[in-house]
C-alpha positions as protocol buffer text, in pm:
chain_id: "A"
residue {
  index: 1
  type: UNK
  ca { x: 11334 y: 7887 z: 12155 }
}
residue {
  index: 2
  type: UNK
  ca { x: 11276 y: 8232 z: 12111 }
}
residue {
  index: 3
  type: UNK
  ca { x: 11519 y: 8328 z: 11899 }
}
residue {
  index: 4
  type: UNK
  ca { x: 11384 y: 8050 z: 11686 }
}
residue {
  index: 5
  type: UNK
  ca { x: 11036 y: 8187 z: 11689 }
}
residue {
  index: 6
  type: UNK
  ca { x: 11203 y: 8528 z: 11601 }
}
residue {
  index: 7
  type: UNK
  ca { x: 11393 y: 8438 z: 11317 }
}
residue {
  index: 8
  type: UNK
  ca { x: 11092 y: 8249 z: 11161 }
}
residue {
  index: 9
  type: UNK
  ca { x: 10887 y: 8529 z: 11188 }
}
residue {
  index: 10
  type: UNK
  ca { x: 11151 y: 8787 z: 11055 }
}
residue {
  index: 11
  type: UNK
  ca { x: 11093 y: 8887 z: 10641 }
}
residue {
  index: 12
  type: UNK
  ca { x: 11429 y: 9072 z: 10654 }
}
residue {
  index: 13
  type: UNK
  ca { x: 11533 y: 9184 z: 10307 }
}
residue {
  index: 14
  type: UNK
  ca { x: 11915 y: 9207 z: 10204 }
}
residue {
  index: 15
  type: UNK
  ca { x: 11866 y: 9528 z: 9957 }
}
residue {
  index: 16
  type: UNK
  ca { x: 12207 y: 9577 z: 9725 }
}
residue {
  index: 17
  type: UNK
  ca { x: 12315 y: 9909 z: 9828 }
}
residue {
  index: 18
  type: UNK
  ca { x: 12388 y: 10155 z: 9485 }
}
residue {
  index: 19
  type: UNK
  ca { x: 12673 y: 10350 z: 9513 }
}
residue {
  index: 20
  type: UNK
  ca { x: 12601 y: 10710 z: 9490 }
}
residue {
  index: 21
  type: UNK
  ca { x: 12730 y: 10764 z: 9142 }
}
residue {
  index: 22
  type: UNK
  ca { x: 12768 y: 11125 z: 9225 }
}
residue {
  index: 23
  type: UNK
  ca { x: 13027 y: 11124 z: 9551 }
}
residue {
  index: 24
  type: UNK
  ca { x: 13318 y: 11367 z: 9496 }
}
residue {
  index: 25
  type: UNK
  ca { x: 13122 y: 11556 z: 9283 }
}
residue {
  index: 26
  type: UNK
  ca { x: 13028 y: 11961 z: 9406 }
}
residue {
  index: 27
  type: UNK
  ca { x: 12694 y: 11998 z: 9443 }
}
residue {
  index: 28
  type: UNK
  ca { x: 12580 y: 12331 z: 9301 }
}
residue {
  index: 29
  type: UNK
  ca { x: 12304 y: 12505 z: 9530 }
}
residue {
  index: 30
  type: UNK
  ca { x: 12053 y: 12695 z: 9326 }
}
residue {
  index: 31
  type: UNK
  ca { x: 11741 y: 12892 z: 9465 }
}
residue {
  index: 32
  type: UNK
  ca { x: 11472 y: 12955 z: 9137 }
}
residue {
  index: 33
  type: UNK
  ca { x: 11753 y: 12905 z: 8898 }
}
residue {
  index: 34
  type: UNK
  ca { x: 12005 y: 12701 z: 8708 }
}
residue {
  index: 35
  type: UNK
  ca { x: 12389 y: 12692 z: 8710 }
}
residue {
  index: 36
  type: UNK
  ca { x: 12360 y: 12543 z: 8384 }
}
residue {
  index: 37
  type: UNK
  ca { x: 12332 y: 12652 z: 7994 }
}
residue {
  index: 38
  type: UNK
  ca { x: 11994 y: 12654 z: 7829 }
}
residue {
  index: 39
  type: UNK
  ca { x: 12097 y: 12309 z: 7679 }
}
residue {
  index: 40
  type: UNK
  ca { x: 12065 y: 12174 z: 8047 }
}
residue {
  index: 41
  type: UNK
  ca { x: 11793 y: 12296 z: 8114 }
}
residue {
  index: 42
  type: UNK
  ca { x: 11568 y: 12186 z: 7829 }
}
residue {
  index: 43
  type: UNK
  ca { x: 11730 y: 11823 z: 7852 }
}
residue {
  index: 44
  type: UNK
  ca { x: 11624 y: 11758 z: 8158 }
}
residue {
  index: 45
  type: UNK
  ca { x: 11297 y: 11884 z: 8156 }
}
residue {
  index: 46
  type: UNK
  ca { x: 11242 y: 11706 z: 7823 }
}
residue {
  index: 47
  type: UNK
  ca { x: 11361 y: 11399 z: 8006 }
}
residue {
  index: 48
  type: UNK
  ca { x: 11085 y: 11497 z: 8305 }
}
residue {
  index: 49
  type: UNK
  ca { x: 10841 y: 11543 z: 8081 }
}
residue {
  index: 50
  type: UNK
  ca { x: 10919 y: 11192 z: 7878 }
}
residue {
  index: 51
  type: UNK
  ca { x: 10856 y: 11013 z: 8241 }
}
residue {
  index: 52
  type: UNK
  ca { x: 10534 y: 10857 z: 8293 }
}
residue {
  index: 53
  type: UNK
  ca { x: 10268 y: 11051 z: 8385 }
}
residue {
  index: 54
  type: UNK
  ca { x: 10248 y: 10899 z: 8765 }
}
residue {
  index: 55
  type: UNK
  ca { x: 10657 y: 11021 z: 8782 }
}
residue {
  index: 56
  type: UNK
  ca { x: 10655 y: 11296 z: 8621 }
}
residue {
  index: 57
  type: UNK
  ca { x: 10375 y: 11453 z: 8830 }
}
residue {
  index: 58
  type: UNK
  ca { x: 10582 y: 11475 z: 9132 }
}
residue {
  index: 59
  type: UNK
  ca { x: 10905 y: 11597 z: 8994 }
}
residue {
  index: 60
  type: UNK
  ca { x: 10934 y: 11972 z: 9188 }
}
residue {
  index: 61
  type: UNK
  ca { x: 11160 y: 12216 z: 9194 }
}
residue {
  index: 62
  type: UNK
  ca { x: 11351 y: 12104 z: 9478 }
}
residue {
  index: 63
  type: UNK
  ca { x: 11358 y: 11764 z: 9340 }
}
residue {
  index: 64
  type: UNK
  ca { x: 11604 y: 11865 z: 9084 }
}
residue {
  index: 65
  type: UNK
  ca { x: 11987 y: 11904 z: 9191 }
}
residue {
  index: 66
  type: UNK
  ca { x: 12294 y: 12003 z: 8992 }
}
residue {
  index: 67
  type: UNK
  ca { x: 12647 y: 11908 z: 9072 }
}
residue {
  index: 68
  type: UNK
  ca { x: 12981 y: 11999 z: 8880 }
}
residue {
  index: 69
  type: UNK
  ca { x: 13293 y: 11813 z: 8848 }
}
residue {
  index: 70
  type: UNK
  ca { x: 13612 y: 11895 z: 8893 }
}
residue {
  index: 71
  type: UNK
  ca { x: 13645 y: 11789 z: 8524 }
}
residue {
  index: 72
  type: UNK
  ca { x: 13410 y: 12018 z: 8388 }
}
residue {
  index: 73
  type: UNK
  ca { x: 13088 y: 11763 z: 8358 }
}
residue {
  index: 74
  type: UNK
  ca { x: 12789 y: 11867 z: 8469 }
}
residue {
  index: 75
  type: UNK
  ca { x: 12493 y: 11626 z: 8640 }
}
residue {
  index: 76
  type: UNK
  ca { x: 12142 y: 11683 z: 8749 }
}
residue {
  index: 77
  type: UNK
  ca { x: 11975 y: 11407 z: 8998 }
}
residue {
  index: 78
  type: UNK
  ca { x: 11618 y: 11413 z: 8998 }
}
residue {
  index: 79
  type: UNK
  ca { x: 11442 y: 11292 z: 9309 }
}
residue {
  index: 80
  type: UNK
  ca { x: 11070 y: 11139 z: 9294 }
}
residue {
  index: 81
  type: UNK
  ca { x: 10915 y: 10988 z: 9593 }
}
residue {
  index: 82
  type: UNK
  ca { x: 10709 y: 10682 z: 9403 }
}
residue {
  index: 83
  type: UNK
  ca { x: 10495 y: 10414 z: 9610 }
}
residue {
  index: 84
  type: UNK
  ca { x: 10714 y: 10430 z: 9918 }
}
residue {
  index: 85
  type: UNK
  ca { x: 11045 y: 10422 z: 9738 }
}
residue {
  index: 86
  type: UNK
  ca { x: 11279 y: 10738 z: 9683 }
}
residue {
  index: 87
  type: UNK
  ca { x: 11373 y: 10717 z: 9329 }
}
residue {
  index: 88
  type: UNK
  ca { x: 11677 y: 10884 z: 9205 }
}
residue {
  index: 89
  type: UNK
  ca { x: 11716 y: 10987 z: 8838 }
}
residue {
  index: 90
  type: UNK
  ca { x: 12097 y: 11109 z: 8764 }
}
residue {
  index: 91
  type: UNK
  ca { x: 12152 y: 11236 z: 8425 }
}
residue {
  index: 92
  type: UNK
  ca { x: 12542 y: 11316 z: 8347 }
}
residue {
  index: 93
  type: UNK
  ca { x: 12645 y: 11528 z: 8084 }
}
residue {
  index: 94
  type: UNK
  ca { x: 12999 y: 11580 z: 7924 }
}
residue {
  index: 95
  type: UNK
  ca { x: 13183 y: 11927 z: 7893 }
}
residue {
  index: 96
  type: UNK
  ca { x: 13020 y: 12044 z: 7603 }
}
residue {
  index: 97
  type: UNK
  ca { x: 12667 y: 11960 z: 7822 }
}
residue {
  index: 98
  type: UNK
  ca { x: 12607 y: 11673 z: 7596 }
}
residue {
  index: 99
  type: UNK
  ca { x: 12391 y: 11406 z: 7795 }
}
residue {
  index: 100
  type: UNK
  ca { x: 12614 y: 11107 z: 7802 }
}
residue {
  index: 101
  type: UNK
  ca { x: 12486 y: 10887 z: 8146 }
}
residue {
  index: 102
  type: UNK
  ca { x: 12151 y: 10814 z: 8261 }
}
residue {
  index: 103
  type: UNK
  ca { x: 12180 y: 10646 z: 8625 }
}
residue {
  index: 104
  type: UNK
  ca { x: 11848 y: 10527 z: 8768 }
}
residue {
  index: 105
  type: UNK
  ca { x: 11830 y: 10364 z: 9114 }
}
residue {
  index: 106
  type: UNK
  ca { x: 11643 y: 10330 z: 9442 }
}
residue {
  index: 107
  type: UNK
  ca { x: 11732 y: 10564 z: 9737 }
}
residue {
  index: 108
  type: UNK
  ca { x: 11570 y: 10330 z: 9993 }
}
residue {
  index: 109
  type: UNK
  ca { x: 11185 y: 10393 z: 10096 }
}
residue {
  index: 110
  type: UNK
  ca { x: 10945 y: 10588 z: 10327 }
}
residue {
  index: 111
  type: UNK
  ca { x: 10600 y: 10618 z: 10472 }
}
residue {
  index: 112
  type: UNK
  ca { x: 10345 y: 10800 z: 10319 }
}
């Protein structure tokens, strides 16, 4: 009986996990600047800056991470903590640091 009473009362959620679309890749620590060219750089603070105001307002520095391939491709992930939920921004850009990918999924939550 009380497992009954227990699993009435339960709201469990089954959440689809996302893959990390970034494992094997190297990530690239930076301290106050980037591994990548200028190109980079301005696309991904263009794409920061084309968030909505609410997102864009908590992108910091160290919520922006580059990686590398071992292909040559570069990708920054952008972190913003929005409402609870740790959203995950992953831009991917070819060889010639052409944005090609954007990847944007939930990172699972926390407590404010």
């Amino acid at each position: 009986m009380v497992t009954s009473v227990l699993m009435a009362g339960c709201s469990c959620s089954t959440t689809k996990h996302t893959p990390d679309p970034l494992a094997g890749w190297k990530y690239l620590l930076h301290v106050g600047h980037s591994h990548f060219d200028k190109a980079v750089v301005d696309d991904y603070t263009a794409y920061i800056q084309s968030l909505p105001p609410d997102e864009a307002r908590l992108v910091e520095r160290d919520s922006i991470n580059e990686y590398e391939d071992n292909t040559g491709q570069h990708a920054v992930k952008i972190v913003i903590p929005l409402n609870g939920t740790w959203w995950e921004h992953v831009l991917i850009y070819d060889k010639s640091d052409k944005r090609i990918k954007v990847i944007k999924y939930s990172n699972g939550g926390y407590r404010s």
